[in-house]
N, C-alpha and C positions, 0 to 999 in steps of 0.2 A: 366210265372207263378211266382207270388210273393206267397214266402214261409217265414211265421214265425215259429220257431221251441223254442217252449215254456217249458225253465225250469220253474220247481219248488223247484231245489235244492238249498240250500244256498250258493250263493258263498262264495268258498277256504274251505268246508267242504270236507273230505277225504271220499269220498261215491259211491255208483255203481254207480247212477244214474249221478253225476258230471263225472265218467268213463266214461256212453254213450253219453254223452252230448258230450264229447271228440272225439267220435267214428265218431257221428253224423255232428258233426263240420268238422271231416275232409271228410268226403265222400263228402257230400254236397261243398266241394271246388273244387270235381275232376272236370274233362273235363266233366261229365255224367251230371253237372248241370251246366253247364257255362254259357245257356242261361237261366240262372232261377234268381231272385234276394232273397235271402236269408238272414233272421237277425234270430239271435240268441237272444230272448228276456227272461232274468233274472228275475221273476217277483218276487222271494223271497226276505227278509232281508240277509244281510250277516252271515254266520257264527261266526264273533267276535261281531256283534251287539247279536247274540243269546246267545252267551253264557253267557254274560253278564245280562239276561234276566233270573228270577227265574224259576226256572222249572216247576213250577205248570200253568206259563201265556206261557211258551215259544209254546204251541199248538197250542194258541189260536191267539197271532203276530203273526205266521207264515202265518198260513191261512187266518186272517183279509188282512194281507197286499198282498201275494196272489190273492184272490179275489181282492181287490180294483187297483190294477194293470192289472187285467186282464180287470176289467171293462172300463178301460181305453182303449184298444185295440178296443174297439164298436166304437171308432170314425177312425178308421181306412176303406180306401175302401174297398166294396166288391170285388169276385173274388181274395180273399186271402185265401190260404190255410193255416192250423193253424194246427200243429202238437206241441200233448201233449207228450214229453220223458215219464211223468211216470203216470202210470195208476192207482197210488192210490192217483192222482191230476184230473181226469178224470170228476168231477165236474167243469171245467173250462166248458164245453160244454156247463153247464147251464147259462153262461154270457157270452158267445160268439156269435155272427151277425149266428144267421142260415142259413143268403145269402151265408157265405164262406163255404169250404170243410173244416172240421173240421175231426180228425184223432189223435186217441187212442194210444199210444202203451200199450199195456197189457203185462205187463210181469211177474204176480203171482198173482193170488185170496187168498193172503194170508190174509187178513184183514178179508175175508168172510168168511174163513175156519175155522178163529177164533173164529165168533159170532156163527157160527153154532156147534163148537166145535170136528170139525173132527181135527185141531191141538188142544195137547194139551198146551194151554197157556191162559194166563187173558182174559176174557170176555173185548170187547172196553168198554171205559167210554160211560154214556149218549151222550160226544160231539162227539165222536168219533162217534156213531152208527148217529151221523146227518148226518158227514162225509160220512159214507159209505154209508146212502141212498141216497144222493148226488151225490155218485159215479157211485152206480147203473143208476140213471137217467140220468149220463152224457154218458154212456158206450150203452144205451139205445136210446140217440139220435145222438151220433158218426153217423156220414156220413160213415167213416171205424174204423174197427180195427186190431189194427197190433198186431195178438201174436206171441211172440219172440218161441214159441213148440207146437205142437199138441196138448202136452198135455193143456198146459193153453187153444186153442181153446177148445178141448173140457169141461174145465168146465167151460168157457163162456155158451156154447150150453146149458150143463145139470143144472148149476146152476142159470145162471140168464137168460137163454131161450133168447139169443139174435140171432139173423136170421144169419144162416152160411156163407147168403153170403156175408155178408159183414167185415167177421172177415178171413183177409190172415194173414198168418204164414211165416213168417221171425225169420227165426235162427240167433243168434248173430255172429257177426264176430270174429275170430279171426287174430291176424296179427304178433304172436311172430311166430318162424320158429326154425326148428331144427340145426340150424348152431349155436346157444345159447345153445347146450349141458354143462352141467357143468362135474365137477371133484365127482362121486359119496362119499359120506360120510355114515359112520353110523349109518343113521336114515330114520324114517317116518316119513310126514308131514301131518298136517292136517291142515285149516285153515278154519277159519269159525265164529260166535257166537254164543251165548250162548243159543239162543230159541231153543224150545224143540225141531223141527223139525228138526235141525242141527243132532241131535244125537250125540253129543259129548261125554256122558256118554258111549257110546258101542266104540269106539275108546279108550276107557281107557283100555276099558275091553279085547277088542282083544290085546292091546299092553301088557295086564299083562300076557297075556296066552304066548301070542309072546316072552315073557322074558326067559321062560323054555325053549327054545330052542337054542334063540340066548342072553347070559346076558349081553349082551355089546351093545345091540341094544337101540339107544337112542327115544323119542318122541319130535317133536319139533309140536306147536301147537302155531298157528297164532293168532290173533283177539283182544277180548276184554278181562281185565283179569278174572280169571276162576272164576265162581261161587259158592258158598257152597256148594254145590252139588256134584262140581267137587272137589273140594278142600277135600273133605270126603272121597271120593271116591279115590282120589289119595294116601289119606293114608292109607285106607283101604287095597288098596293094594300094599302098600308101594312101591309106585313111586315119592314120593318126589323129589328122586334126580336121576331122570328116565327124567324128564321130562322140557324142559325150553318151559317155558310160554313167548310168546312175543307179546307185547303187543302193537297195532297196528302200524305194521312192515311199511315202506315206501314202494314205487314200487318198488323199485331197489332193496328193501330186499326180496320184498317176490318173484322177480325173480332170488334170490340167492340162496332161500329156497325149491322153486319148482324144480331147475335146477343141486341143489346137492343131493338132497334127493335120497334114495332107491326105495321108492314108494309114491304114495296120499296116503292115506285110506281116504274113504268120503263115511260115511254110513248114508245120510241125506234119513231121512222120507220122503221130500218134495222138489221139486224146480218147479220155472216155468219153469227154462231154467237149469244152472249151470253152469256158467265158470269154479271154480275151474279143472275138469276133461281134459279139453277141454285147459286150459293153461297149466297142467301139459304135458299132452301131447305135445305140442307146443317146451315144453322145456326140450325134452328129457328123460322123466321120465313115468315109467307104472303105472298105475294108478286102485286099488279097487276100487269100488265103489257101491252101491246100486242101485237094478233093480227097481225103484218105479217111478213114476209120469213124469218126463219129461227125467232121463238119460237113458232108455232105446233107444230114438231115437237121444240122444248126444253121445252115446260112440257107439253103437251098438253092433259089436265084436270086439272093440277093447281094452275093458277092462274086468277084472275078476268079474262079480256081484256075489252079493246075494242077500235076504231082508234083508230090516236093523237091524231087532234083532239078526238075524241068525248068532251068535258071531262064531260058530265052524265052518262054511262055511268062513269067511274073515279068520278066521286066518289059513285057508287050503289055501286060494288064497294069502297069505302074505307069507308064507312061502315057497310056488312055490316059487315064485318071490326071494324072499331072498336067495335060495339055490341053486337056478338055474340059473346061471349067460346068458347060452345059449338061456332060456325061457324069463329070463327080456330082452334082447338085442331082442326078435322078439316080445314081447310086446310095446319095443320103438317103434320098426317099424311101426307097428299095427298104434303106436298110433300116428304117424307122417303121415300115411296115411290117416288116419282119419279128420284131423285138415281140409284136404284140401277139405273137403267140407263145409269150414265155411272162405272164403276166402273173402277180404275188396271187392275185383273187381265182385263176385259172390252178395253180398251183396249190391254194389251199383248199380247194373244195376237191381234187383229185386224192391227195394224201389223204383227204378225211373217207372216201371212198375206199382207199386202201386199207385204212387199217378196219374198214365194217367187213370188208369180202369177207368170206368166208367161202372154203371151198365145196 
């Protein structure tokens, strides 16, 4: 089986999607595909040619040249299967050879969630909304699709009514391991940006309440730098100097960050899947988090939920944790137990299942 496995991310952009690509690259080298021939085809612009590039065109080169690379691949033989890493590129379907197996990965209806305005965030532009009907008809003539959670299949199902059987659910891997325990420090960790659905603004909230208890307890908060929002909010309730903002941390930091930490707090509205939980875990650390849309079948019992507004429920499950030295040490546990059903050798011997089914 000839396998091309089609980014869309900008090479040397620091991104998830560039992370699965990583993921994806290494499985596809095991023993489980040695008889397969596989390429790795880059179809975007680089990331220093984009940057370069005003913000107002940078949507529109990405995707022109996208497309016109992909259209390039039609001279390619059939009897090639063509996997998309990311599902808000899923309009490659609409310029790819129909003769090959062509295959989705889905991994968040966040785009559609937005036009419909179940998140709250900006309505897409007119090109954007091309984009996503675009998407829709490439998600619609996928030969499969791969969602990374139940929950994304189901709002495949319920929102764009695409036929159940050909949408398999693959969990994402992880592959850090509890032998990377760190040296606990005085703080929570959050790590995330700034869309609404992140919920960042309730991580302030619980940490200011969290302050009356423990005034020495610090916030360290990952990503991009903080929004007005937050920035208000921070000295609203005078966490100024509560709180170091860092501002998108390398790998090696933020497995510093994850691995010293006291606990996650991750009160996100929305995920399709969620690493954050799932690598805290990995790395020694117990982990809050909110009961909503895909981490309820990513943590299961092994982390303390609530819903995401529910600020007096996290900061009951924060403060467990913080005062109870015997209950964090069996929530590690929990949480290393956990991890192993998200294992690179589980994960690769699934995908190789996937792309044999046949319907």
């Amino acid at each position: 089986m000839k396998i091309n496995i089609l980014s869309t991310a900008p090479l040397g952009q620091i991104s998830s999607m560039n992370h699965y690509l990583n993921i994806l690259d290494k499985v596809h080298d095991s023993e489980c595909f040695s008889n397969n021939s596989v390429h790795i085809k880059h179809l975007s612009l680089s990331n220093s040619f984009l940057e370069k590039t005003p913000n107002s065109l940078k949507n529109y080169f990405h995707h022109f040249f996208v497309i016109l690379n992909t259209l390039f691949l039609r001279f390619q033989n059939s009897n090639t299967t063509n996997l998309i890493v990311d599902g808000s590129h899923s309009y490659l379907v609409n310029f790819l050879k129909r003769k090959n197996i062509n295959i989705v990965f889905a991994h968040d209806l966040i785009p559609l969630l937005n036009e419909i305005g179940t998140l709250k965030a900006d309505k897409p532009s007119f090109f954007g909304r091309q984009i996503l009907k675009l998407n829709k008809m490439g998600l619609i003539k996928a030969n499969k699709i791969i969602a990374i959670s139940n929950s994304t299949k189901n709002d495949l199902i319920n929102l764009l009514k695409i036929q159940e059987s050909k949408i398999h659910v693959l969990h994402n891997p992880i592959s850090a391991n509890g032998t990377a325990e760190g040296i606990k420090q005085n703080y929570i960790f959050h790590i995330g940006h700034n869309g609404h659905y992140k919920n960042r603004e309730s991580v302030l909230k619980v940490f200011s309440e969290l302050l009356e208890f423990f005034p020495d307890l610090k916030l360290k908060m990952a990503g991009p730098p903080p929004s007005l929002e937050l920035k208000e909010l921070s000295s609203k309730f005078k966490l100024v100097n509560k709180i170091d903002w860092l501002e998108f941390p390398s790998d090696e930091e933020v497995i510093n960050l994850y691995k010293n930490a006291k606990l996650l707090l991750f009160p996100s509205r929305y995920e399709g899947f969620g690493w954050p939980p799932l690598e805290a875990q990995a790395l020694g650390t117990p982990v809050v988090c909110s009961n909503v849309a895909s981490l309820p079948e990513v943590v299961e019992d092994s982390a303390l939920t609530s819903a995401p507004e529910d600020i007096e429920t996290f900061v009951e499950h924060c403060r467990k944790i913080l005062s109870d030295s015997k209950f964090s040490q069996e929530m590690v546990d929990r949480g290393y137990e956990n991890t192993k059903r998200f294992s690179l050798d589980q994960y690769t011997k699934k995908l190789k299942e996937i792309y044999e089914y046949n319907y």
